[in-house]
N, C-alpha and C positions, 0 to 999 in steps of 0.2 A: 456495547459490543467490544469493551475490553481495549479502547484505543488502538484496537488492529486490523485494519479494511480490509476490502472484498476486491475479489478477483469481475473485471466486465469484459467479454466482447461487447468492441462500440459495434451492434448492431442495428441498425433503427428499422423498426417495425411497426407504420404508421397504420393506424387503427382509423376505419372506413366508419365515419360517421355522418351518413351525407344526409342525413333527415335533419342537422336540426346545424346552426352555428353557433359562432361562439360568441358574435357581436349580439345576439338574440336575449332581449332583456327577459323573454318568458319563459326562458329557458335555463333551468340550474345551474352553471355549469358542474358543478359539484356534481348532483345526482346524475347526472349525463358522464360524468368520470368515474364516476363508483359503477355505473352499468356497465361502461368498458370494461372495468376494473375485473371484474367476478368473470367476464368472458375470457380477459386474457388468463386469469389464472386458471381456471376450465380447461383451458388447450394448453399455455404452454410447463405452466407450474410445474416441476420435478414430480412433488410430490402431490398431484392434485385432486390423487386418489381420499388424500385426509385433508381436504377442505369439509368441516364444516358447511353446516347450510345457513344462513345467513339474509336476512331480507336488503340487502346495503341504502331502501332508502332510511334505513333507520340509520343513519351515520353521517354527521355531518359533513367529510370530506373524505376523499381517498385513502388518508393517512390512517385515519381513525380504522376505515374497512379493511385496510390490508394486515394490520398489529391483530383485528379480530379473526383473518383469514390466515396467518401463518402458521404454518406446521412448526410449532415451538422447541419439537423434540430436537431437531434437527436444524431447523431453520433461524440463525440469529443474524441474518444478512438483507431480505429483502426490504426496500422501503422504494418510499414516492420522494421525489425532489421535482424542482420546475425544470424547464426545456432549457431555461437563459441559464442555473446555475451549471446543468451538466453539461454545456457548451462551453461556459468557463474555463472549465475545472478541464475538459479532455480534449479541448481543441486549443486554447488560449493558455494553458496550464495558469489560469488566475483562481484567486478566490478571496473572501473579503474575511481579513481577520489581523491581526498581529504579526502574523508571517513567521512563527514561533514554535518548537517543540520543546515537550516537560516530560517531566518526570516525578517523583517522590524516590527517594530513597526509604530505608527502611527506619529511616531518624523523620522523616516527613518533612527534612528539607525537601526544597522542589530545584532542582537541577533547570537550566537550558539545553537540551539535548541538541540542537542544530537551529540555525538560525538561515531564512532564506537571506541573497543578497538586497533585495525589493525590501524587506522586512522595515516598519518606521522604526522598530528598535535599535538597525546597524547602525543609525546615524549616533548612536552612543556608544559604541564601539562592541555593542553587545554580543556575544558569541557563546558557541557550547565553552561548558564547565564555569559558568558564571551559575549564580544560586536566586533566586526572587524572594526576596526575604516578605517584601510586603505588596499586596496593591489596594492602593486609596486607602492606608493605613492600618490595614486587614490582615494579620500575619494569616499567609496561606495555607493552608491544611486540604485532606484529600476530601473532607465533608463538603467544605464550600469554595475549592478550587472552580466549578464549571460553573455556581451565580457568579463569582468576583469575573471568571475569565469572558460571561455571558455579555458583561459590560460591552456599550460601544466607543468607550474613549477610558482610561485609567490613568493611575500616577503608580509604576513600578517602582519600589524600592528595590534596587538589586546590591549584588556584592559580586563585587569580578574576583579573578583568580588569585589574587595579590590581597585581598582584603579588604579592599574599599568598596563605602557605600557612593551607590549611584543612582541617582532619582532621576526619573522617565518620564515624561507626560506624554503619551503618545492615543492615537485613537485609530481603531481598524480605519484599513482601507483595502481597496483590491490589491492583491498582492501579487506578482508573476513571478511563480516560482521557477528556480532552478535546481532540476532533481538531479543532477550529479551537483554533491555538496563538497567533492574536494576529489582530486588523485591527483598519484605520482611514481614515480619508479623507484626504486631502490636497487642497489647493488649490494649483492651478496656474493658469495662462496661459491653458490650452483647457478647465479646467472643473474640477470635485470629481474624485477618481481614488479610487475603492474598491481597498480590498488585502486580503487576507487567508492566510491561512497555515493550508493544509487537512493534515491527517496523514493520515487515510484515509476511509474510505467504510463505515459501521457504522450499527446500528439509532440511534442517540443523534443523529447527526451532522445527520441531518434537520431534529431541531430547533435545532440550533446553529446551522445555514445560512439555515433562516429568521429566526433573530434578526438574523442578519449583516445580509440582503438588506431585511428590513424596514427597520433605520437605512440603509442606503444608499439604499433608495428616499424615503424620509423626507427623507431630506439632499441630495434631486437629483444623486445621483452620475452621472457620463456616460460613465465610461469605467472599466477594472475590470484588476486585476491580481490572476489566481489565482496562488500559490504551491502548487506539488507537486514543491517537491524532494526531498519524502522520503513522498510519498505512496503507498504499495506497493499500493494497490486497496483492493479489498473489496465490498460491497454492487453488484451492477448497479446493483438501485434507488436507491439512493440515489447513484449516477453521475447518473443519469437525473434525479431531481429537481435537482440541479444544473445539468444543462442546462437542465432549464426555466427556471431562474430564469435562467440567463445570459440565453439567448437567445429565449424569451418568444414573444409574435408573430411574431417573424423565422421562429419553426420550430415552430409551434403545430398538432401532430396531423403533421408529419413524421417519418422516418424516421432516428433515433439510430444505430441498427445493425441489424443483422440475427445471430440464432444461425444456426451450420450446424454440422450435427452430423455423422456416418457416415451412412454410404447403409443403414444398419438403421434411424435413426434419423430419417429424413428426414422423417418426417410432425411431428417438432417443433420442425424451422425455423419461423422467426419472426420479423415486424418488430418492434422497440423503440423505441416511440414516446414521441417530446414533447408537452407539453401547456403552454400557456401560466399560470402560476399570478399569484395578484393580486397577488405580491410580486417578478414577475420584472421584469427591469430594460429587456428587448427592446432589447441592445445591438447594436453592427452589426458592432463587432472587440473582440476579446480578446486579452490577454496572460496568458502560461501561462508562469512561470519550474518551470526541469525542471532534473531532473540526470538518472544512471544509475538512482536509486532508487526516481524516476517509474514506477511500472508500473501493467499490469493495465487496471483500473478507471480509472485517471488516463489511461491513454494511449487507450481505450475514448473518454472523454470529447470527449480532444483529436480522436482522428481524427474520430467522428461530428460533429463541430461542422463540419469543414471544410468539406460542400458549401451550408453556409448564412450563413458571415461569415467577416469575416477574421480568419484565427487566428493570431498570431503567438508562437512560440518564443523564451525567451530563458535562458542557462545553458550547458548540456550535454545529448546527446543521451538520450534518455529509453532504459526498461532494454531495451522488446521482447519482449512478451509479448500476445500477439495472441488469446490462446486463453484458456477460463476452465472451471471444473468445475461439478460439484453434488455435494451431500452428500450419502449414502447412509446411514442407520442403521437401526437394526433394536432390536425390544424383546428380540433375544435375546443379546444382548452391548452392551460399553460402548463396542467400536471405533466410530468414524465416518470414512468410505470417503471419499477427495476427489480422485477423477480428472479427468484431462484429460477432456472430452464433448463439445468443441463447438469454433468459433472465432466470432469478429463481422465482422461486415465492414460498411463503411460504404452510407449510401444510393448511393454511387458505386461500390460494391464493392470499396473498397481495402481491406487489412489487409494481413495476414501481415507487418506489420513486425517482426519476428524480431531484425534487427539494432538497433531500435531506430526511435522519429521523429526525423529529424535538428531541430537546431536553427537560429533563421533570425541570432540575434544570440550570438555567443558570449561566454560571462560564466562567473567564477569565484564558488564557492561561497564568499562572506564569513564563515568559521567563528566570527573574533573580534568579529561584528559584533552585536550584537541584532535581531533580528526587526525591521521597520520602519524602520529607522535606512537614513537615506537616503544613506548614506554607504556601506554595504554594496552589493559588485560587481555582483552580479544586478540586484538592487530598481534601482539606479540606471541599469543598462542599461534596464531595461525601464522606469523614467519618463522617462528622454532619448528612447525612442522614439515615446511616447505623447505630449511636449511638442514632437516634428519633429527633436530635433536626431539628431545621428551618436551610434553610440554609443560610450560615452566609454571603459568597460571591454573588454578583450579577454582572450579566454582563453588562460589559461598552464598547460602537460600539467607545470608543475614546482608548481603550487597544485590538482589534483587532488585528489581526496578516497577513501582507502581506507576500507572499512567490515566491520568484524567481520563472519564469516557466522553466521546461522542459516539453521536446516532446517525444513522443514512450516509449519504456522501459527506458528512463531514470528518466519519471512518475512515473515510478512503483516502479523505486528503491527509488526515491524521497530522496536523498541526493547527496551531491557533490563531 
C-alpha cells in the first residue's frame, strides 16, 4: 500500500450472529467469519456491484476471502485485522513494534524519519535525520528492509547526525504513540506562525491538539503551518476537530464533507460538520506541507477546507485516497472486517482525488534535518511563503523518498 494509510470512521457495526458462538468447538470460527464477510461486502462495499462470485468456504480465513473479493482496480485499502489490534491502535493510540519511521533515499540509505517518544530506540538518543546503516549485520536495502524489520528483537547499527556509529539492541514492544511529533511558534515580519508536526488522527490526538491550539491561541499566533507528511489518516473525528480549530468562525456549522456510500446504502449519506471551538484560531489561509504518505484523513481535511480559505500546498503530491471504511465486528469471533463503504466529497463536491492533491509549492523532504529546523526544505518553503517571498526550495525527483510497505492497519499506523 506504498507506506501510506487509509482514511476510517470508527464506526462499529456488530454483525448479528446469534446461531452459532464463538466458544463453540464445532464451530469454524473462520468459516463463520468468511460468511459474515461476503454479507457485509454484499450490503455495505462501495463497490459491490464488482465483487466476484466466490464460494468463501474455500478460503481459509477472512484475510484470504477479502485479497480475492476486492475490487483491485480501485480498491488498495480494505483488509481484516483483529478487535484487540484496532482497539489499540484507535482508542489507546498503541501498537507493538519499534515505535520508528524510515525511509530510503534515492542512494538506498534508509533515514529515521520521526521517532515516537515510547519508542525503545529513544533511549539511545535515536531521532529523525539519524541513518540505519545495518540490522543484526544486514546492511538494509529496500529488498529486504520488511523480513530484517519483520524481526521481533534486532541489533541496529545506526549513525547519528555527527557521524557516529551507534549499536541498538532493542526488541518490539507496545508502543503509545504520540502523534503531534514537535511544534512551536516563530516570529516573523507578518506576525507569530504556529507549526506543528501531526502523525495521524487517533482517539489521544484530540487532546494533544488542543494543547497545541491552546498555546497558539495564548501566544496570538496568525498564521499556522500543519505538517502531514507522514500523516496516513485515521479518526474522521478527530480530522474534523482539527478543522475546527483551524478554521473556527470562517466555517462554523458548515460543510467539511459529505459520506456517499452505494445506492443500498444511500439513506446514510451525510454532511460532516464544523463547529467553531473556543480554542480555534478562525484563520483565513493555511499551509499544509504533504508528501505521497499524506493520506486519508489528512487529504479529507485538506480538500474540505478548500471552499472556505485559502489552502496552500507545499512538498509533494499527497497519496490519493478519497474513500474511507467502517469496522465491522461481531461477539462471535476475534476478526474485525474494514471495507471500503463510502467516499467524501467536499461542500463543493470535489473528491475522487485518486491520483492524489497536487501541490501548489514544490519542496523536498529534509530527511537530515530535525523537525522545526528552519533550514529544512519544506518548513522553509512554506515559511518563505507565509513571509511573501518566492520560494527558495525546489523539488528534485533525484531527493525523493522511498518507504518500506506495510499491509492493513499497519498502513495506517505507518511506522515500525
Amino acid at each position: 500500500m506504498n507506506t501510506r494509510v487509509t482514511l476510517i470512521a470508527i464506526l462499529f457495526a456488530a454483525l448479528c450472529v446469534s446461531s452459532c458462538k464463538k466458544d463453540d468447538p464445532e464451530v469454524d470460527q473462520n468459516i463463520l467469519a468468511n460468511e459474515q464477510l461476503v454479507l457485509v461486502m454484499d450490503d455495505y462495499y462501495l463497490w459491490y456491484d464488482k465483487l466476484p462470485s466466490v464460494d468463501y468456504k474455500n478460503y481459509p480465513s477472512p484475510v484470504e476471502l477479502l485479497e480475492a473479493l476486492r475490487y483491485k482496480e480501485l480498491d488498495r485499502w480494505s483488509y481484516i485485522s483483529t478487535k484487540q489490534e484496532i482497539d489499540a491502535y484507535y482508542n489507546q493510540g498503541e501498537f507493538k513494534g519499534y515505535g520508528i519511521g524510515m525511509g530510503f533515499d534515492r542512494d538506498d540509505n534508509l533515514w529515521i524519519t520521526f521517532v515516537f517518544k515510547d519508542s525503545p530506540l529513544a533511549a539511545y538518543g535515536v531521532d529523525r535525520g539519524w541513518r540505519i546503516s545495518k540490522i543484526n549485520n544486514s546492511v538494509v536495502t529496500p529488498s529486504n528492509a520488511n523480513t530484517l524489520l519483520a524481526l521481533e528483537s534486532a541489533t541496529f547499527t545506526l549513525i547519528d547526525p555527527d557521524g557516529n556509529e551507534v549499536v541498538a539492541n532493542v526488541a518490539k514492544r507496545e508502543v503509545v504513540m504520540n502523534t503531534v511529533l514537535m511544534d512551536s511558534i516563530y516570529e516573523t515580519s507578518t506576525g507569530k506562525v504556529g507549526y506543528f508536526v501531526l502523525k495521524g488522527f487517533i482517539g489521544p490526538t484530540i487532546n494533544e491538539l488542543d494543547g497545541v491550539f491552546d498555546e497558539f491561541l495564548t501566544q496570538g499566533v496568525s498564521e499556522l503551518i500543519v505538517d502531514l507528511r507522514y500523516n496516513g489518516g485515521g479518526s474522521v473525528q478527530t480530522a474534523v476537530h482539527l478543522a475546527n480549530l483551524i478554521a473556527g468562525a470562517n466555517a462554523n456549522n458548515e460543510v467539511l464533507g459529505r459520506y456517499v456510500h452505494n445506492d443500498k446504502k444511500s439513506v446514510r449519506n451525510e454532511n460532516i460538520l464544523m463547529s467553531q471551538k473556543s480554542n480555534s484560531l478562525d484563520l483565513s489561509r493555511i499551509v499544509f506541507i504533504t508528501t505521497g504518505n499524506s493520506a486519508s484523513a489528512s487529504e479529507l481535511l485538506i480538500n474540505g477546507l478548500f471552499p472556505y480559505m485559502e489552502v496552500t500546498l507545499v512538498g509533494q503530491d499527497t497519496y490519493g485516497k478519497p474513500v474511507g471504511m467502517y469496522i465491522f465486528t461481531s461477539e462471535s469471533f476475534d476478526w474485525a472486517f474494514v471495507p471500503i463503504c463510502f467516499k467524501i466529497l467536499n461542500a463543493n463536491n470535489e473528491g475522487d482525488y485518486y491520483d492524489g492533491i497536487p501541490v501548489d509549492i514544490p519542496a523536498n523532504d529534509g530527511v537530515s534535518y530535525p523537525f522545526g529546523d528552519l533550514s529544512e526544505a519544506s518548513l522553509a518553503a512554506a515559511m518563505d511563503f507565509i513571509t511573501g517571498g518566492a520560494a527558495k526550495q525546489s523539488y528534485s525527483a533525484a531527493s525523493q523518498m522511498f518507504y518500506p510497505v506495510q499491509k492493513g492497519i499497519r498502513s495506517e499506523i505507518g511506522a515500525w
